[in-house]
C-alpha positions in Angstrom: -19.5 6.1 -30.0 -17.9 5.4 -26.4 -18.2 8.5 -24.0 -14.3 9.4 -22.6 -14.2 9.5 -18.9 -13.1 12.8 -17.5 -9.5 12.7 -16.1 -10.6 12.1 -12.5 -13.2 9.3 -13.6 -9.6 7.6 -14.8 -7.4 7.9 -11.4 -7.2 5.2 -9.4 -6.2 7.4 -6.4 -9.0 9.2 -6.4 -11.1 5.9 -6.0 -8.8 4.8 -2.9 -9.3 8.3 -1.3 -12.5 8.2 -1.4 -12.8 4.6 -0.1 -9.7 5.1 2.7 -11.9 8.4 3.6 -15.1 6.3 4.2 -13.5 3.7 6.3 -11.8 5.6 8.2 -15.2 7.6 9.3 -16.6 4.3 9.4 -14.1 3.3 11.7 -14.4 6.2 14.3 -18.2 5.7 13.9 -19.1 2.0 14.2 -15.8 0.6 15.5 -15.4 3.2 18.4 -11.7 4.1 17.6 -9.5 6.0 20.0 -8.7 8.2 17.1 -8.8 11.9 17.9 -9.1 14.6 14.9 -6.1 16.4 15.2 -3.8 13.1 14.6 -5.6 13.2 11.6 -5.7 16.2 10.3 -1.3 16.4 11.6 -1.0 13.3 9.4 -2.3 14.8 6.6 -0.9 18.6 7.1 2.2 16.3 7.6 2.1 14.5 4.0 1.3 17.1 1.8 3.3 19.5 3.1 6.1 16.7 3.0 5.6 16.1 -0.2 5.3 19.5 -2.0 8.6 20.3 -0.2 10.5 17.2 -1.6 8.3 18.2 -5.0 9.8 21.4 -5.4 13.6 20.2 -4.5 13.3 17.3 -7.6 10.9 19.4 -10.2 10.4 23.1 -9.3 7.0 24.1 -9.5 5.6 26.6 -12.6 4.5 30.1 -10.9 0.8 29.3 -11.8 1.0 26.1 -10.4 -0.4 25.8 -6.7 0.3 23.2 -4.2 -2.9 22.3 -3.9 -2.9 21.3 -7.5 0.3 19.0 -7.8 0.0 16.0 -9.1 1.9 14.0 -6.2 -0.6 15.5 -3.8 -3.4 12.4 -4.1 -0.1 9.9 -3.7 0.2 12.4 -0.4 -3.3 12.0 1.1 -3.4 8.0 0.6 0.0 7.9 2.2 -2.0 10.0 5.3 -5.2 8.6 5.2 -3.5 5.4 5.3 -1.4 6.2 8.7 -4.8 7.2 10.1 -6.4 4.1 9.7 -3.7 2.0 10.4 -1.2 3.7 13.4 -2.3 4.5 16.7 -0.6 7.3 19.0 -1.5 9.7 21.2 1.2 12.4 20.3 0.9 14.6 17.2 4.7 14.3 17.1 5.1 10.9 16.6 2.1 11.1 13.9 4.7 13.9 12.5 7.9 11.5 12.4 5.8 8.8 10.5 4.3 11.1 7.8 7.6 12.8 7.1 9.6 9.7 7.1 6.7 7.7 4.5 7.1 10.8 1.9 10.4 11.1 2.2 10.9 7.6 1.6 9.7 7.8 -1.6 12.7 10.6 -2.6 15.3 9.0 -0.8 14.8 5.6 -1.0 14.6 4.5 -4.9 16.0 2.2 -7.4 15.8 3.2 -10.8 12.4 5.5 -9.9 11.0 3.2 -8.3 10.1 3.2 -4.5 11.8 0.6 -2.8 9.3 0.9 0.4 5.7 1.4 0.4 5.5 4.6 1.9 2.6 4.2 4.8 4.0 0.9 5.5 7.6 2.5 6.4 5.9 5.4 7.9 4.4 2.5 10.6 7.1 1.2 11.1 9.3 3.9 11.6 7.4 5.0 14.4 6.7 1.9 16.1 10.1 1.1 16.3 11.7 4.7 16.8 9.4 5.8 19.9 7.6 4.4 22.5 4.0 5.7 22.0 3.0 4.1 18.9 1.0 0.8 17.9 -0.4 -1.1 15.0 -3.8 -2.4 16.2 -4.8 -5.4 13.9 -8.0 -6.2 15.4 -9.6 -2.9 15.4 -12.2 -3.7 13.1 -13.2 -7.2 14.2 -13.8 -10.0 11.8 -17.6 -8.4 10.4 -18.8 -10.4 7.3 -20.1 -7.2 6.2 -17.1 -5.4 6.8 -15.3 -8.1 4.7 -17.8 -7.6 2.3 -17.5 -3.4 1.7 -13.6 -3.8 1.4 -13.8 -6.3 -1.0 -16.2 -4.2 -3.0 -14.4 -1.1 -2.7 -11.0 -2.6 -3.1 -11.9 -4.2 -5.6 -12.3 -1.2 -7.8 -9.1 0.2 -7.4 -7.2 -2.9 -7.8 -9.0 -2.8 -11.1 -8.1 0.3 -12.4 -4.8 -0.4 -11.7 -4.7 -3.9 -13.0 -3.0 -5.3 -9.7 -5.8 -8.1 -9.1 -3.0 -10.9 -9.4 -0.9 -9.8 -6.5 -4.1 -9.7 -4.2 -5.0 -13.0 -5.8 -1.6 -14.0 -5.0 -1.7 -13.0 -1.5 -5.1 -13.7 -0.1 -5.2 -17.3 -1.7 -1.4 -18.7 -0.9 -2.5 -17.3 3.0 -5.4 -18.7 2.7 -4.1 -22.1 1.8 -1.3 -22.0 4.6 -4.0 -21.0 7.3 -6.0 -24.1 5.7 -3.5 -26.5 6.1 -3.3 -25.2 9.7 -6.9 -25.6 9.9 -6.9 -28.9 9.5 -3.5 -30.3 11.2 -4.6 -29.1 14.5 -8.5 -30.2 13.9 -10.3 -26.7 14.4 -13.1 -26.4 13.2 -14.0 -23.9 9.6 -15.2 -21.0 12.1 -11.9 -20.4 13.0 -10.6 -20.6 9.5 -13.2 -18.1 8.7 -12.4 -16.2 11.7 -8.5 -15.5 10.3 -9.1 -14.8 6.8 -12.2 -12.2 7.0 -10.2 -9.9 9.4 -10.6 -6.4 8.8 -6.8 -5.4 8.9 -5.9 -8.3 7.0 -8.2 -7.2 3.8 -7.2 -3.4 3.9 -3.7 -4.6 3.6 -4.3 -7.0 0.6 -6.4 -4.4 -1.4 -4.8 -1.5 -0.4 -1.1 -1.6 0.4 0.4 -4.7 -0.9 -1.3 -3.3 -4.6 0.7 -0.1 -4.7 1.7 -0.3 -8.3 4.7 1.9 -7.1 6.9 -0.7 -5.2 5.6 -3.8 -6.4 7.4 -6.0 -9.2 6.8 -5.0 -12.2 5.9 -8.3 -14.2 3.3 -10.2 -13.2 5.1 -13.6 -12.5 7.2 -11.6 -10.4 4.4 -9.7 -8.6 3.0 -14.0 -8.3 6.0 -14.8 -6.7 6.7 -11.6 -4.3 3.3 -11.8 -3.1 3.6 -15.2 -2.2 6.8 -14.9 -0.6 4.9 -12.4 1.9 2.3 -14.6 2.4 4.6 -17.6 3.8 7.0 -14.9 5.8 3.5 -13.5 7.4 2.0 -17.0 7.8 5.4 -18.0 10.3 5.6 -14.5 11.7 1.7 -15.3 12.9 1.7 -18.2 13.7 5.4 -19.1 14.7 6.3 -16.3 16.5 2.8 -15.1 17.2 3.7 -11.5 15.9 -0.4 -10.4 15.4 0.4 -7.6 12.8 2.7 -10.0 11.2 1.6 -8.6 7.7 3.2 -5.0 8.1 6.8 -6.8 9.1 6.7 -9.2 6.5 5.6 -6.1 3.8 8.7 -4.4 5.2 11.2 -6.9 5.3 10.2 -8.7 2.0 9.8 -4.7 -0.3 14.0 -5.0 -1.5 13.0 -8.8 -2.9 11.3 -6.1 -5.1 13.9 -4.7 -6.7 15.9 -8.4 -7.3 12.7 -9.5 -9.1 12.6 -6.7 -11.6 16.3 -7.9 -12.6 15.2 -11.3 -13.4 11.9 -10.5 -14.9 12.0 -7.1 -16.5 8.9 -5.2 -17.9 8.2 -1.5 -18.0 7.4 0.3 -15.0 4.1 1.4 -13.9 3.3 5.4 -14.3 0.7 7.3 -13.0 0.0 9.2 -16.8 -0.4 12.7 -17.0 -4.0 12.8 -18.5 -5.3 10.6 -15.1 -5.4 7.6 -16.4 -4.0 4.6 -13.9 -3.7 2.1 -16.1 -0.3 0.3 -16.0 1.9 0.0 -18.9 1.7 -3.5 -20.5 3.7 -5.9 -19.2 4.6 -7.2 -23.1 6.9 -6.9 -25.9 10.3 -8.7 -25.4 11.7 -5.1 -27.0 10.4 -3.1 -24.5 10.9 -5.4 -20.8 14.6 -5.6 -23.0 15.1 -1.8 -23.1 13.6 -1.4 -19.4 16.1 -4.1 -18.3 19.2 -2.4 -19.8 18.4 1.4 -17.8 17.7 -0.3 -14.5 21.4 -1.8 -15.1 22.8 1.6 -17.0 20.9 4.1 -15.1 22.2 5.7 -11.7 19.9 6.0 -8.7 20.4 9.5 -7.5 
């Protein structure tokens, strides 16, 4: 007789909090980041309280439910946890902007109920662009075998439970194979190869924001293709333009391809369910994708 998992054994989010949580102290402790603890702790007072507020405006909550126990509020923490890791500023204000602007991207900015940005990736850029006091740093944590190692292992876990291996698949190997080909028309030698591809940054991204089952395709050729089509924009970004956090621009400008995907190839849309488990619908019957297809037509996006 198989043993059910309690609910929080079955969220995915949980996992990633946990493992976003660890690097990030990992980070500040190994890495010597110029991270001080009251960005942090803004970007997270930021998100929640973000997000409960936008909560209450969509679906008011019950008066025994607390904010501390709504359901959006691991989505919230990610989204934080993930500006912490990845956004550098000195000013809590700025920190502010981009945690109010990621959350309320995810309100304001939908088609059909779906995201149509990945919120921490907005949130970055938002603030880079819109002030002058904040940076992406790509090379903060080095190119560490062992740090390549630990994200793979942890990332690798929550990409399972949400069944999103393909589009790091997708990702990671059409780079690698452009950053190959480089490789070997200029004559450098396999060092440098391994130097690109086992960057720190570069594997957070892969396992941990170009998986967000909220703004990716839905179907899984379509996630093949979208995450390809990243993977070549980034690839000329870096190496064209020489744009060193080339990944975050190319996630940005390449999201909307999202929503054109899900027209051609329709399948139902991932859910978070209500009993915690993170498993994505299945991307099957011709019925279903059918149905799905005909409301992202019919339905309005309010």
């Amino acid at each position: 007789m198989q043993i059910a998992q309690p609910p929080m054994f079955r969220d995915a989010r949980l996992y990633q909090i946990l493992f976003l949580s660890l690097f990030l102290l990992l980070g500040t402790g190994t890495r010597d980041w110029t991270l001080h603890p009251e960005i942090v702790a803004t970007a997270i007072a930021t998100c929640c309280i973000t997000q409960w507020i936008w909560s209450i405006r969509s679906t008011p909550l019950t008066p025994i439910t607390s904010p501390l126990r709504h359901p959006s509020l691991p989505s919230a923490l990610i989204t934080a946890l993930g500006l912490s890791m990845l956004l550098r500023t000195e000013h809590i204000g700025t920190m502010m902007l981009a945690g109010a602007i990621a959350i309320s991207s995810k309100f304001l900015l939908k088609v059909n109920g779906k995201h149509l940005f990945n919120p921490t990736n907005i949130g970055i850029v938002a603030a880079v662009v819109l002030t002058h006091d904040a940076w992406i740093s790509p090379g903060q944590w080095g190119e560490s075998s062992w740090y390549a190692l630990l994200f793979l292992g942890a990332g690798g876990v929550v990409v399972q439970r949400v069944g999103r291996w393909d589009t790091t698949g997708a990702f990671l190997g059409s780079y690698a194979l452009l950053e190959l080909g480089r490789n070997l028309w200029l004559g450098w030698t396999w060092d440098v190869l391994l130097h690109r591809l086992t960057s720190g940054s570069l594997l957070v991204f892969s396992l941990f924001m170009i998986t967000d089952p909220r703004t990716i395709p839905n179907a899984r050729v379509a996630r093949l293709v979208w995450a390809i089509a990243i993977a070549l924009l980034a690839f000329i970004l870096r190496n064209v333009y020489f744009i060193p956090t080339a990944v975050f621009w190319s996630l940005f400008a390449l999201a909307p391809l999202s929503v054109v995907l899900d027209l051609i190839w329709a399948a139902p849309r991932f859910a978070w369910l209500a009993d915690g488990d993170s498993k994505a619908k299945d991307d099957g019957e011709a019925e279903k994708a059918e149905t799905e297809k005909k409301n992202y037509l019919l339905t309005p996006n309010f």
